[in-house]
LUMVO-112382 format. One line per 8 residues: number of its first residue (from 1); their letters; for each residue y, x, z of N, C-alpha, C. Coordinates in steps of 0.2 Angstrom, whole numbers, plus 2048, in hexadecimal, padded with zeros to 3 digits. Each point is the difference from the previous one (the first is absolute). Layout:
N
NUM) A) Y X Z Y X Z Y X Z; ...
//
This chain:
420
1) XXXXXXXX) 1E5 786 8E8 806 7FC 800 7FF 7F9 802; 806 7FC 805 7FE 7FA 801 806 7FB 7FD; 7FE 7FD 7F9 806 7FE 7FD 803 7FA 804; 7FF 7FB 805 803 7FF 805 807 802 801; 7FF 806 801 807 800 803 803 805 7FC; 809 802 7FF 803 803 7FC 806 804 805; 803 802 7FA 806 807 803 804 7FB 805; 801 7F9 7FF 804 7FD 805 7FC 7FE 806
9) XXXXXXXX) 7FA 7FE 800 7FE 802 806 800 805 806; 801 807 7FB 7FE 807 804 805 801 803; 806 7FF 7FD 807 802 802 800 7FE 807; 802 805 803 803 801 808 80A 7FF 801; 7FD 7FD 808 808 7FF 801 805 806 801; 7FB 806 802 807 805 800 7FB 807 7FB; 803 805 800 7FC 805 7FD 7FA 804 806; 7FA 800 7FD 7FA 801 802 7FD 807 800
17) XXXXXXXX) 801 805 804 7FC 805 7FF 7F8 800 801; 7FC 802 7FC 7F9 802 801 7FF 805 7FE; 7FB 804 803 7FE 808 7FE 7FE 800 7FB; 801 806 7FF 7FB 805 7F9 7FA 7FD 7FD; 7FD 7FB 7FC 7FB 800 7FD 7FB 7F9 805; 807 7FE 801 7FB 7F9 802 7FD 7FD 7FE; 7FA 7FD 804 7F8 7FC 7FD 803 7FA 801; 803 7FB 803 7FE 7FD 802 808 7F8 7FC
25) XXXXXXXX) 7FC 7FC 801 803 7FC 800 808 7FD 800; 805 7FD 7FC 806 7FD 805 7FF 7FD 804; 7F9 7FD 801 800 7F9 804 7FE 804 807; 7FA 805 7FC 7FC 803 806 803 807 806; 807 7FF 7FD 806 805 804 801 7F9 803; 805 7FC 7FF 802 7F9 805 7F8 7FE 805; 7FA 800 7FE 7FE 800 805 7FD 805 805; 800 806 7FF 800 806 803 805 802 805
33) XXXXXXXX) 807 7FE 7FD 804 800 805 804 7FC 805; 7FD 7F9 7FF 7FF 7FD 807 7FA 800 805; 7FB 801 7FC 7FB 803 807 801 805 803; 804 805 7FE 803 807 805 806 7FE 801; 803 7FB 800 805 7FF 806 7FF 7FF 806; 805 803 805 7FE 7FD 807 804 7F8 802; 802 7FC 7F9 802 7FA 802 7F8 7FD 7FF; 7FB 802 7FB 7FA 7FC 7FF 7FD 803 808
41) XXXXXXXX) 7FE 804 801 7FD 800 806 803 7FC 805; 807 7FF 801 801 7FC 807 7FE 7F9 800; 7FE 7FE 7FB 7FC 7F9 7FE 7FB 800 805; 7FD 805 801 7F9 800 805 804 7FE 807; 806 802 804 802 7FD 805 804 7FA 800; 801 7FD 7F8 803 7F9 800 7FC 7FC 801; 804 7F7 804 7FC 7FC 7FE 7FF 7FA 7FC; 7F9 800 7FE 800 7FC 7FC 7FD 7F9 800
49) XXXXXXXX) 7FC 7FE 806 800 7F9 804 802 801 806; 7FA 803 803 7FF 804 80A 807 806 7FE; 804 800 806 803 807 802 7FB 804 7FF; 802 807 7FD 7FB 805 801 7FE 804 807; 7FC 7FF 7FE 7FA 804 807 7FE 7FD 805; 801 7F7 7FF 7FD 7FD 805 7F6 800 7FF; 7FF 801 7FA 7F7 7FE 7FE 801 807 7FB; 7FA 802 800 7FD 805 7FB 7FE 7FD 7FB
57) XXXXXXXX) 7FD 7FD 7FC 800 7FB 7F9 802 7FE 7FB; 807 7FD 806 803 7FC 7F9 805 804 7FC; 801 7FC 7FD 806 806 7FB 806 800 801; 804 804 7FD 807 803 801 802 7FF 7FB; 806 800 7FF 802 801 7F9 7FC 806 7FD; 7FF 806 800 7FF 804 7FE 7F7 7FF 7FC; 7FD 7FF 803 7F9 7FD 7FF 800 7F9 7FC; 803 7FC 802 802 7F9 7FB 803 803 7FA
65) XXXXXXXX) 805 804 7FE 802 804 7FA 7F9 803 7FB; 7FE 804 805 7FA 802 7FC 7FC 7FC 7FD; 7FE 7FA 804 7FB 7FB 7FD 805 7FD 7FA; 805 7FE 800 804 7FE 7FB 7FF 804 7F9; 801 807 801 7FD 804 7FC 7F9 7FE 7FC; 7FC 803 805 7FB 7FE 7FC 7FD 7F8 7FD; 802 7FB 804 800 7FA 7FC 807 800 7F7; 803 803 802 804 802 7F9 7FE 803 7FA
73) XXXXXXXX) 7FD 804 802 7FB 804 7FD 7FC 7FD 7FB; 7FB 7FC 805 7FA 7FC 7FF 804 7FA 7FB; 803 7FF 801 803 7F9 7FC 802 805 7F8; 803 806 800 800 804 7FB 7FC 7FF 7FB; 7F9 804 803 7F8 800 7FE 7FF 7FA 7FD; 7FF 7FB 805 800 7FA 7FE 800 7FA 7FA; 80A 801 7FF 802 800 7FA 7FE 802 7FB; 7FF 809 7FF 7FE 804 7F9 7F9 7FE 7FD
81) XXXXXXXX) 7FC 7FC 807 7FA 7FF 7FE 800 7FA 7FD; 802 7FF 802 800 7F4 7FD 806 7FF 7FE; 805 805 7FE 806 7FC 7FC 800 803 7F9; 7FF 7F9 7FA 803 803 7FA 804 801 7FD; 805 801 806 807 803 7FD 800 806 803; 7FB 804 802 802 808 803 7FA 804 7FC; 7FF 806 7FF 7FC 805 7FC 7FF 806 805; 7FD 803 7FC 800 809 804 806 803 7FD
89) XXXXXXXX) 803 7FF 7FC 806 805 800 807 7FB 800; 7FF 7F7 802 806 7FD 803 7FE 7FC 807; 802 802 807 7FE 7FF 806 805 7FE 803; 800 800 805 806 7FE 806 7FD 807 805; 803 803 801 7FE 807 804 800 7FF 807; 7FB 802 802 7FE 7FE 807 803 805 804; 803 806 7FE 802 806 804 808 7FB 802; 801 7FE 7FB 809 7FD 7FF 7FD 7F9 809
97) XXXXXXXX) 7FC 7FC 7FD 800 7FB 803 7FD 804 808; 7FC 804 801 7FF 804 806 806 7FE 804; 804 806 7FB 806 804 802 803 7F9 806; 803 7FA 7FA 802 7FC 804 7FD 7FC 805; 7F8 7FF 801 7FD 7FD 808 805 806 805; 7FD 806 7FE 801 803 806 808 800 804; 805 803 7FD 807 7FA 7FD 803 7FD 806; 7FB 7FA 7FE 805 7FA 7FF 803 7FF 806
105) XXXXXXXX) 7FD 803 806 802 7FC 808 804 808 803; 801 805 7FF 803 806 802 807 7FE 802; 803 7FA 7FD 806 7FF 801 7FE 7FB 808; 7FE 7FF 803 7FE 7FA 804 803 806 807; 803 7FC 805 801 801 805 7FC 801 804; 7FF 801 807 7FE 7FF 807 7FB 7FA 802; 7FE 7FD 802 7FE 7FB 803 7FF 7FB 7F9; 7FD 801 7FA 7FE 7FA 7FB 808 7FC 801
113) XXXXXXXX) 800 7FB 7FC 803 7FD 7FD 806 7FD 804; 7FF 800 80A 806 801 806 803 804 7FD; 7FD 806 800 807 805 7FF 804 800 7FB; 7FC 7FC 7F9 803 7FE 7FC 807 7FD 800; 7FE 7F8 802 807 7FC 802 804 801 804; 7FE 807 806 804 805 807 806 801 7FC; 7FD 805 7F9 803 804 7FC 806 7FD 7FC; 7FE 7F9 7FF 804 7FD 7F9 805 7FB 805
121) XXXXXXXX) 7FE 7FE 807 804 7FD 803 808 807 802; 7FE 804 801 804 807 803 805 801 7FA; 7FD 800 7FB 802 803 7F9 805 7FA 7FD; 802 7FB 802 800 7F9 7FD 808 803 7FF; 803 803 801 807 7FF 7FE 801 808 7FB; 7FB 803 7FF 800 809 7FD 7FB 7FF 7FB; 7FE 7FD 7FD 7FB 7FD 7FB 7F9 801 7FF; 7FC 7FB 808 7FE 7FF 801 7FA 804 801
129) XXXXXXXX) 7F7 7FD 801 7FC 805 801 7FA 7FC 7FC; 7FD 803 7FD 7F8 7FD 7FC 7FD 807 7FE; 7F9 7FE 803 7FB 806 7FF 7FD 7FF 7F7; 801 7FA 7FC 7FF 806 7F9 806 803 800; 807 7FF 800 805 803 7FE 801 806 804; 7FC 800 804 7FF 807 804 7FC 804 7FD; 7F8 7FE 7FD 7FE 805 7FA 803 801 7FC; 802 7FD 7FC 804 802 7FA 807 806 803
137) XXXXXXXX) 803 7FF 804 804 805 804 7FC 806 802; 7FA 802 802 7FD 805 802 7FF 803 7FA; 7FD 7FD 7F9 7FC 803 7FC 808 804 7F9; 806 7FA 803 802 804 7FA 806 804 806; 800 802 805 807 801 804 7FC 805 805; 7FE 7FF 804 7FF 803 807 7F9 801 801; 7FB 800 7FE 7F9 801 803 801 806 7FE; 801 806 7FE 7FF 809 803 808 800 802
145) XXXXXXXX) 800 804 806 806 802 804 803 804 7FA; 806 800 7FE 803 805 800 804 7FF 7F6; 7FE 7FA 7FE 801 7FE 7FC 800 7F9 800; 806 7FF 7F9 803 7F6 800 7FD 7FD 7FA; 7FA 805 7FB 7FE 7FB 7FE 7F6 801 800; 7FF 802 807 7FA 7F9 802 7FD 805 7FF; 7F9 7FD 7F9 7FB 804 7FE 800 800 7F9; 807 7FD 7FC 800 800 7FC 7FA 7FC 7FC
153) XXXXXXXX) 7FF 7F9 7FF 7F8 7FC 800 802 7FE 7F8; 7FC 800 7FB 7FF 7FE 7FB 804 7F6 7FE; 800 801 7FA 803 7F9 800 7FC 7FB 803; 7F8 801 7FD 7FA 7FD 802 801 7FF 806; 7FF 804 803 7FE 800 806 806 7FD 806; 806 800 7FE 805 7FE 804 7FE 7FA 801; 7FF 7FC 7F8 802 7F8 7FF 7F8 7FC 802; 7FA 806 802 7FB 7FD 802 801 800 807
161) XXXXXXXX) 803 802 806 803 7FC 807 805 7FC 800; 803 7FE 7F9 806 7FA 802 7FF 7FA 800; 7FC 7FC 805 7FD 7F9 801 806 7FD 7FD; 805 804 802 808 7F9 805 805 806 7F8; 804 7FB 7FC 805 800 7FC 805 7FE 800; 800 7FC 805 809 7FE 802 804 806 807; 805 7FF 7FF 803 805 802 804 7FD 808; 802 7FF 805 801 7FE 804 806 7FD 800
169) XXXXXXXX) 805 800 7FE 805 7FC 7FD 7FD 7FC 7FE; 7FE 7FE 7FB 7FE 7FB 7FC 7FE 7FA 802; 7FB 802 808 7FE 7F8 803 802 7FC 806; 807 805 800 805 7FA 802 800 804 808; 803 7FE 806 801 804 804 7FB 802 805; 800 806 802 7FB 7FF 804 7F8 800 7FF; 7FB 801 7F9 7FB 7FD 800 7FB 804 806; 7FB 7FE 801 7F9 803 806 7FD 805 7FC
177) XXXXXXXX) 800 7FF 7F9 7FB 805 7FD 800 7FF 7FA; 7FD 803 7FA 7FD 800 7FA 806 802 7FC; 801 806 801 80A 802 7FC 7FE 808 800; 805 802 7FC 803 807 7FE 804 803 804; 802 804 803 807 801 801 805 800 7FC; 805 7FF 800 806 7FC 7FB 801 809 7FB; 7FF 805 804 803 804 7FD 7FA 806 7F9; 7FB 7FD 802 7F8 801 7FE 801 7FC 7F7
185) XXXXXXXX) 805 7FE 7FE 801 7FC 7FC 7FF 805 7FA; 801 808 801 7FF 806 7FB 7F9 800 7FF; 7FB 7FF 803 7FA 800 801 7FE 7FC 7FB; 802 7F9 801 7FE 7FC 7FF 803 800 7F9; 805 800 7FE 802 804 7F8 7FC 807 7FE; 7FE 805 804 7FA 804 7FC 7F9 7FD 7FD; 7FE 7FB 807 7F9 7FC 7FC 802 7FB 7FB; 803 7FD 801 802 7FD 7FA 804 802 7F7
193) XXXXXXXX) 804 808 802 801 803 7FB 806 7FD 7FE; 804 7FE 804 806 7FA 800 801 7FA 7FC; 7F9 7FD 801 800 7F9 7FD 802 7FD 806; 804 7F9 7FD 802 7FB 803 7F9 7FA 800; 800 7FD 805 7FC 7FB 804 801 7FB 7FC; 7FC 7FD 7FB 802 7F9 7FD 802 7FA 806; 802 7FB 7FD 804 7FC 806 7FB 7FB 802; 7F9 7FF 7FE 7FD 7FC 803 7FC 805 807
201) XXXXXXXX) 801 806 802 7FE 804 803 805 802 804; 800 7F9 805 807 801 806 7FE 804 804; 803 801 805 800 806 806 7FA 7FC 808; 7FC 801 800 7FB 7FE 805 7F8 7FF 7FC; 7FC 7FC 802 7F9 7FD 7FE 7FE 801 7F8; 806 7FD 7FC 7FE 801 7F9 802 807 7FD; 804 805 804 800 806 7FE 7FA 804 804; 801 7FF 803 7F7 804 806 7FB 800 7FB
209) XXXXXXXX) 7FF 7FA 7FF 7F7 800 7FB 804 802 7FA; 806 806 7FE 7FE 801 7FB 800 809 800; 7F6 801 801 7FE 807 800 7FF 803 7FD; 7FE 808 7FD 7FB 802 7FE 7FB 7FF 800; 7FB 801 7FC 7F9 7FE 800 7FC 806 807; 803 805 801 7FE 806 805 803 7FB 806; 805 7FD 801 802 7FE 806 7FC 7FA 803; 7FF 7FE 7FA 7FA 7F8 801 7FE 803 802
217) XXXXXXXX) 7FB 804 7FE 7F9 802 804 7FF 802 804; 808 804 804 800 803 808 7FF 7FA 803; 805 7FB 7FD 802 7FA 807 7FA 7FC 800; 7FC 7FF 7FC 7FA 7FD 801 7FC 803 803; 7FE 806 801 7FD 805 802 800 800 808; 806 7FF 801 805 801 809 7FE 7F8 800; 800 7FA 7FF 7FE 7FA 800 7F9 801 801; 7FE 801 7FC 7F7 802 803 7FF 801 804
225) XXXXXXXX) 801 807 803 801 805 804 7FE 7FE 807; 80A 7FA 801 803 800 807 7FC 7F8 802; 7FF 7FC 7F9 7FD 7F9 803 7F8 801 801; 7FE 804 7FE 7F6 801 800 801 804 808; 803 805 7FF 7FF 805 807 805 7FC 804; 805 7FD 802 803 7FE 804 7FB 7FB 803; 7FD 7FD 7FF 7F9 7FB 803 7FC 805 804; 7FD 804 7FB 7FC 807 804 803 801 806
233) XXXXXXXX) 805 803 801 803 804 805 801 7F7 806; 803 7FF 7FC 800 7F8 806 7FB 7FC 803; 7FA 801 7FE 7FA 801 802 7FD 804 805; 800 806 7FE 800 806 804 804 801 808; 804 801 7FE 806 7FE 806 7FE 7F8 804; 7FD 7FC 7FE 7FF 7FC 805 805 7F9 7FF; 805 801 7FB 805 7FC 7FF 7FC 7F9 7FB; 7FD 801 7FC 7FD 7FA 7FD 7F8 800 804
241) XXXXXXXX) 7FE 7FB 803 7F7 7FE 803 800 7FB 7FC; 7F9 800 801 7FD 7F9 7FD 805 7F9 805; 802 7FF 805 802 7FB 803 807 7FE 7FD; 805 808 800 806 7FD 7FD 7FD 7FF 7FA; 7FF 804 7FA 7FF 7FD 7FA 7FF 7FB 7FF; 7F8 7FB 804 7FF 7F9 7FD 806 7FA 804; 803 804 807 807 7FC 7FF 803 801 7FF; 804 805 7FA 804 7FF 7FA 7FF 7FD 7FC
249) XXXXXXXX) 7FA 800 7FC 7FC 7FC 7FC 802 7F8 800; 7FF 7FC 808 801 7FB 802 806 7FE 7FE; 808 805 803 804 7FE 7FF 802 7FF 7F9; 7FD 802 7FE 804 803 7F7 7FE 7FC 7FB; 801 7FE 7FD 801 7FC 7F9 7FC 803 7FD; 7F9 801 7FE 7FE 806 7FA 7FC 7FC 7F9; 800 801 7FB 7FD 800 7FA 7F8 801 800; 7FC 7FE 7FF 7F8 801 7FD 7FE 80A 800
257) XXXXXXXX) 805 801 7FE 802 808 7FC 7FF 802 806; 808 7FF 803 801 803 808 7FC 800 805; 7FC 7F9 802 7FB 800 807 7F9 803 7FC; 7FD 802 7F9 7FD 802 7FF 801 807 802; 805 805 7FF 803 808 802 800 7FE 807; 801 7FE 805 800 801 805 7FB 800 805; 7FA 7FC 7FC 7F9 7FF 801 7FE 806 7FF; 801 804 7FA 7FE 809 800 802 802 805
265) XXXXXXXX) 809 800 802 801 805 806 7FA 7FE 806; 800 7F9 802 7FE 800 807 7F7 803 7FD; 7FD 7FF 7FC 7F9 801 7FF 800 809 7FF; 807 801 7FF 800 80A 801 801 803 806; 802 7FC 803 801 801 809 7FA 7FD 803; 7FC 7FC 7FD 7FC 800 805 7FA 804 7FD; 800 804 7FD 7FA 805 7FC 803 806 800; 806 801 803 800 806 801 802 804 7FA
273) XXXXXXXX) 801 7FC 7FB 802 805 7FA 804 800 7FC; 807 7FF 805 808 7FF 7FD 800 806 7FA; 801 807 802 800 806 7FC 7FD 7FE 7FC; 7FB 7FF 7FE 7FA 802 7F9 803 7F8 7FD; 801 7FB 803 800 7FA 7FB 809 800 7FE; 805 803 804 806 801 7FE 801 803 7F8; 7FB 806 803 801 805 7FB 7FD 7FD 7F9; 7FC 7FC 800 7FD 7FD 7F7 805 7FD 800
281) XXXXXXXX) 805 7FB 804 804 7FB 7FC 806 805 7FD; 803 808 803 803 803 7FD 7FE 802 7F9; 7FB 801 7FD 7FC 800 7F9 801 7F9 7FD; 800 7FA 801 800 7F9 7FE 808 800 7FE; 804 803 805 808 800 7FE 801 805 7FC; 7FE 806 7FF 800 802 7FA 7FF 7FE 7FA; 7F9 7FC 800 7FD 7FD 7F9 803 7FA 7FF; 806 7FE 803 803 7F8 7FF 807 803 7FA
289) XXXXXXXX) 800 808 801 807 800 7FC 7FE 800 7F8; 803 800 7FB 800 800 7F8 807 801 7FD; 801 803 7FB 808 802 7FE 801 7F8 7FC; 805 801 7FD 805 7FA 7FC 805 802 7FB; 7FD 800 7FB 809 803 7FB 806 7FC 805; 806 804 800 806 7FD 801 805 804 7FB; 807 7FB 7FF 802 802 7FC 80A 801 805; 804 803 802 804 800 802 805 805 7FE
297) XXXXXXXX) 809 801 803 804 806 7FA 7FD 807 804; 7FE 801 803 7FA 806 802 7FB 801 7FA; 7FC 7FC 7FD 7FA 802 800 802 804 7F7; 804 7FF 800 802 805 7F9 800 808 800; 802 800 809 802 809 801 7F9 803 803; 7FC 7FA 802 7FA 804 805 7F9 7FA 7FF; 7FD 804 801 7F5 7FD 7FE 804 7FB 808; 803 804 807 7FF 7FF 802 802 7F8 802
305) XXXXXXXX) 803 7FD 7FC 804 7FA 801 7FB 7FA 7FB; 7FD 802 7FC 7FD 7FC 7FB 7FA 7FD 803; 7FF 801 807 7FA 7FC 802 802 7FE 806; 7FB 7F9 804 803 7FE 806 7F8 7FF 804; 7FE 801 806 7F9 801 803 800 7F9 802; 7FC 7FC 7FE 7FC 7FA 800 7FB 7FF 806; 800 7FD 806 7FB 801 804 7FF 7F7 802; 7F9 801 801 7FD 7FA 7FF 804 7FD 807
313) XXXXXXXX) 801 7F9 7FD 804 7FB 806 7FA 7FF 805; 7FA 7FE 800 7FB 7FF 805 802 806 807; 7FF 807 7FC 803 807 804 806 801 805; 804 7FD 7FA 806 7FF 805 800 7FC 804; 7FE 7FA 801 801 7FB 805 7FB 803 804; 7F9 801 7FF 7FE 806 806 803 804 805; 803 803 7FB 807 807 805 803 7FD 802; 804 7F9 800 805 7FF 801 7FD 7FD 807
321) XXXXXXXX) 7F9 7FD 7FE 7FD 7FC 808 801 805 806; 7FB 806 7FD 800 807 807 807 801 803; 808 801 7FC 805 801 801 800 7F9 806; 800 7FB 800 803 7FA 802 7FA 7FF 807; 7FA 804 801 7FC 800 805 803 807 805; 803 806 7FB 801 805 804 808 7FD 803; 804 7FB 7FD 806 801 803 800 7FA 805; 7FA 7FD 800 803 7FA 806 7FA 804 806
329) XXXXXXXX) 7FB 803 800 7FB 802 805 804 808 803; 801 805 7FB 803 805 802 807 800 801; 803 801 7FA 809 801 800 804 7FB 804; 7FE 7FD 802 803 7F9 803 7FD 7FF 807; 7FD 806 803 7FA 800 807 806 802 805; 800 7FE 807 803 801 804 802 809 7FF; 7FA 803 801 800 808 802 804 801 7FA; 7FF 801 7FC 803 805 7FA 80A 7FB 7FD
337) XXXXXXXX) 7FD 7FB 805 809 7FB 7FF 803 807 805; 7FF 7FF 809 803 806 802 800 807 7FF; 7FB 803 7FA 801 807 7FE 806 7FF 7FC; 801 7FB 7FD 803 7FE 7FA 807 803 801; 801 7FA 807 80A 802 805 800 806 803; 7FA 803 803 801 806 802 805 805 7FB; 7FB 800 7FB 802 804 7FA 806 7FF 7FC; 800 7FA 800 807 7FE 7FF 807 803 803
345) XXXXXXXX) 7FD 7FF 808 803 802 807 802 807 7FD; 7FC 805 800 7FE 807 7FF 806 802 7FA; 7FD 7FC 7FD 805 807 7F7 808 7FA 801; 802 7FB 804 807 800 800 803 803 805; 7FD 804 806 803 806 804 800 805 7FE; 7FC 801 7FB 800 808 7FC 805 7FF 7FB; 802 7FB 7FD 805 7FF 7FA 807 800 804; 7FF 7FD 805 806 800 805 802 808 803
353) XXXXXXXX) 7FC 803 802 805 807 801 801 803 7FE; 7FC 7FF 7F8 800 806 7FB 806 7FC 7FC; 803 7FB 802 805 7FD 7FC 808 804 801; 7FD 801 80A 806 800 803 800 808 7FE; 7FC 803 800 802 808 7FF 7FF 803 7F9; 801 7FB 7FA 7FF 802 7FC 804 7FC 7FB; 7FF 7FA 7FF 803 7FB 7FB 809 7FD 801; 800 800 807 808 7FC 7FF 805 808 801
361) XXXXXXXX) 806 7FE 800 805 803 7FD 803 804 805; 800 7FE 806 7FD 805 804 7FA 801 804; 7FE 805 801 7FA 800 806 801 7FF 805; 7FB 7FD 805 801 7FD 806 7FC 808 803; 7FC 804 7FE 7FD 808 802 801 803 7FC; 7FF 807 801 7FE 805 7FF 7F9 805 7FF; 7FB 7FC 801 7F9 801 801 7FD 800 7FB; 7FB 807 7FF 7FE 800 7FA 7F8 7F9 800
369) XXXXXXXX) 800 7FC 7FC 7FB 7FA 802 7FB 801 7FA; 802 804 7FB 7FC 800 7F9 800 807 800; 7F9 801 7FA 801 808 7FE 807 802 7FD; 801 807 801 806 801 7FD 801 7FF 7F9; 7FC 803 7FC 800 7FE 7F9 803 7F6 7FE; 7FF 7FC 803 800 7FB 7FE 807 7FE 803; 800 803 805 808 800 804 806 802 7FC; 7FE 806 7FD 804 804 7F8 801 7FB 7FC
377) XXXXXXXX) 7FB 7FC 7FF 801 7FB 7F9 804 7FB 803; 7FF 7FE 805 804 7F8 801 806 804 801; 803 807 803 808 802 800 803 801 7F8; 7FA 801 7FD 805 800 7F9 7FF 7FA 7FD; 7FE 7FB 802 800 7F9 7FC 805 7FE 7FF; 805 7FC 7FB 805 800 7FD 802 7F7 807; 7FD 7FE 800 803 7F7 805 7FB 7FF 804; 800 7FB 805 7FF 7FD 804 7F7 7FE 7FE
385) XXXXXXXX) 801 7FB 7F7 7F8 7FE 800 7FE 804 800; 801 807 7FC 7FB 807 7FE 7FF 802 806; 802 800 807 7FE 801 804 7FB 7FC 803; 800 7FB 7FF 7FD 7FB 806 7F9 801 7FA; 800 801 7FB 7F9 800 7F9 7FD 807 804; 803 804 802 7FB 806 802 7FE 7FF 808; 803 7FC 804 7FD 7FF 803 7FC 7FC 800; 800 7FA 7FE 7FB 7FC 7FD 7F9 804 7FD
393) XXXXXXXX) 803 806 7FA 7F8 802 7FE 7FE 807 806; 804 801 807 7FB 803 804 7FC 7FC 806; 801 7FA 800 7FE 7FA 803 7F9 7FD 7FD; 801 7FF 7F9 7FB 7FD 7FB 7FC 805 801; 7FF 808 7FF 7FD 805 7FE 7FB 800 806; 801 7FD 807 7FE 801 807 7F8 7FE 7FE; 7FA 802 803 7FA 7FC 803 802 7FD 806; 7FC 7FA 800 7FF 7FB 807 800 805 805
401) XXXXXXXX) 7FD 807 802 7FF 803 805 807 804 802; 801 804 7FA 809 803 801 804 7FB 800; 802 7FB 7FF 803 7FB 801 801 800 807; 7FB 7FE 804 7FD 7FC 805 801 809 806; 7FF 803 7FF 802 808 804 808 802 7FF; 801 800 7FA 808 800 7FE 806 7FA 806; 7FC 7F9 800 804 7FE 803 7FF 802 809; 7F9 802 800 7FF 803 808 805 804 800
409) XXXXXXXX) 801 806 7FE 804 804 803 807 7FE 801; 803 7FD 7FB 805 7FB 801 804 7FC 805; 7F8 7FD 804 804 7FC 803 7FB 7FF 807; 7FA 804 800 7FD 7FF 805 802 807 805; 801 7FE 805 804 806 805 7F9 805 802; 7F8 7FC 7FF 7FC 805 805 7FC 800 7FB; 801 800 7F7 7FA 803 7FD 800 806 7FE; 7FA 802 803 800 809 7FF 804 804 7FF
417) XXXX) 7FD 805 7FD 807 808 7FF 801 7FF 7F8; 805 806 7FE 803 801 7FC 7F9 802 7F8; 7FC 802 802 7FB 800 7FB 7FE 7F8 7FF; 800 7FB 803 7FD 7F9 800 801 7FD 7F7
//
């Protein structure tokens, strides 16, 4: 038994069947069955710095996920070794915490965080588009065909993918990101058990930091993750040298802290051992974390509210350097600026003919352009947004490569045959 967690935890948002004589877990069902989805494998064709399939090394989403996992894990371990507030029979369960790395990004569109803002610019008048509100849509609605409520995920486990607790309404018109779907507000009353948001807990930033303790440890995990291995990969790839880094370096304002960490990178690239010295500092970010009593109107229902993850500020300010070398060297580089409009280019042509033959109130064809089944759901959709949200989730659901062949057949008059 793990006194941790309780009967409110366990509880699922919809009823749950499991076989005869189950071994295994609540948590260890929620993580078993997002690895055997086919939304977790098309992570391997998403992207998650590079488009997919330009290099053999860097990572996808789908391999960035995993490392998330296993850094989630580790920080699990971690804690139960060095915290005295956890035991062998009071933990934070690493299968729960698993569950949510692997998770957290399934909701993520086409083309990285382009198709993200493609998605939310198109959606702006139908209630908008953000890839956590898209996990959370997958895990409790649509990720197995042929059923509306999902996979039916445990309380835990819901509330450990929701970075973002405001609801889109609430931050006023139009925001770029960090929201719920206005209509996900039921969700949002499951995790919560229908408590009301005390009022010093507005709708944006001071509602965001307020996590689960399983959720902390995802998002520092994906933090780890994306700013250690982001450098990696932008190294790799050829997008940071030693030349631009030390004239970044020149340009930039840095702290004692700072031009000493950047002294590592350049001294790991010229020894050839970005991989092996990357990978220690991934261990250093996990020994930076330690738990915190917290006290909140959560933490009387769940272990899981009663603690807040602590990570040493020197660490952070580290991550935060990597992030701000990866976004003016790489995310900011002429080449991945034009992947950036292409793709942009790309999912608002595909949203545009699927609008026309599917979303407005008449069709401009008659052309079957989706599989049938998903064609049945948007005829029985009661309005307009329900239509444009299922369009939208057979868009979102796309790999960079389907994407990118879906729009050939479309519009290019001499790409291949009918199998293409």
């Amino acid at each position: 038994m793990n006194t941790f967690y309780n009967a409110f935890d366990l509880a699922t948002s919809a009823p749950r069947h499991t076989g005869e004589g189950e071994y295994r877990t609540p948590f260890q069902v929620d993580r078993d069955r997002i690895i055997h989805t086919s939304a977790f494998r098309r992570l391997q064709g998403k992207t998650q710095v590079f488009v997919s399939g330009q290099y053999d090394f860097y990572r996808t989403r789908l391999t960035h996920s995993i490392e998330v996992a296993q850094i989630g894990r580790s920080i699990c371990s971690y804690l139960q070794a060095n915290s005295e507030r956890l035991s062998d029979d009071y933990f934070i369960d690493p299968d729960l915490v698993e569950a949510a790395c692997l998770a957290h990004d399934i909701g993520h569109p086409p083309f990285g965080h382009t198709g993200e803002r493609a998605l939310n610019r198109l959606m702006a008048e139908t209630g908008g588009f953000e890839g956590n509100a898209q996990t959370l849509r997958m895990l409790t609605e649509t990720i197995f065909s042929g059923t509306r409520d999902g996979m039916a995920p445990t309380r835990a486990f819901t509330d450990a993918v929701l970075k973002y607790k405001s609801l889109r309404g609430e931050l006023g018109p139009q925001p770029e990101n960090h929201f719920l779907y206005d209509y996900q507000h039921r969700f949002l009353d499951f995790v919560l058990d229908g408590s009301d948001f005390p009022p010093e807990l507005i709708p944006g930033k001071p509602r965001d930091a307020f996590q689960s303790i399983e959720c902390q440890i995802m998002d520092w995990a994906d933090d780890t993750a994306y700013s250690v291995n982001d450098i990696a990969d932008g190294i790799g790839t050829g997008f940071i040298t030693l030349e631009k880094l030390e004239h970044w370096a020149t340009d930039n304002t840095l702290t004692e802290a700072e031009s000493s960490h950047v002294d590592e990178i350049c001294r790991a690239i010229k020894d050839r051992r970005v991989e092996s010295r990357f990978g220690r500092k991934i261990g250093a970010f996990i020994a930076a974390a330690k738990l915190e009593d917290d006290a909140n109107f959560m933490s009387g229902h769940t272990a899981r509210y009663r603690y807040r993850l602590s990570v040493d500020p020197a660490i952070r300010a580290e991550s935060a350097l990597y992030k701000r070398v990866a976004l003016d060297l790489v995310f900011r580089s002429q080449q991945l600026a034009q992947l950036d409009h292409k793709a942009d280019f790309l999912i608002g042509r595909l949203f545009g003919v699927f609008s026309d033959r599917y979303i407005e109130d008449t069709p401009k064809n008659k052309f079957r352009l989706l599989p049938e089944s998903t064609e049945q759901e948007i005829k029985n959709a009661p309005d307009r947004p329900a239509r444009a949200r299922l369009v939208c989730d057979a868009i979102a659901s796309m790999t960079d490569g389907f994407a990118v062949r879906t729009s050939k057949r479309l519009f290019d008059a001499d790409f291949g045959s009918i199998i293409d």
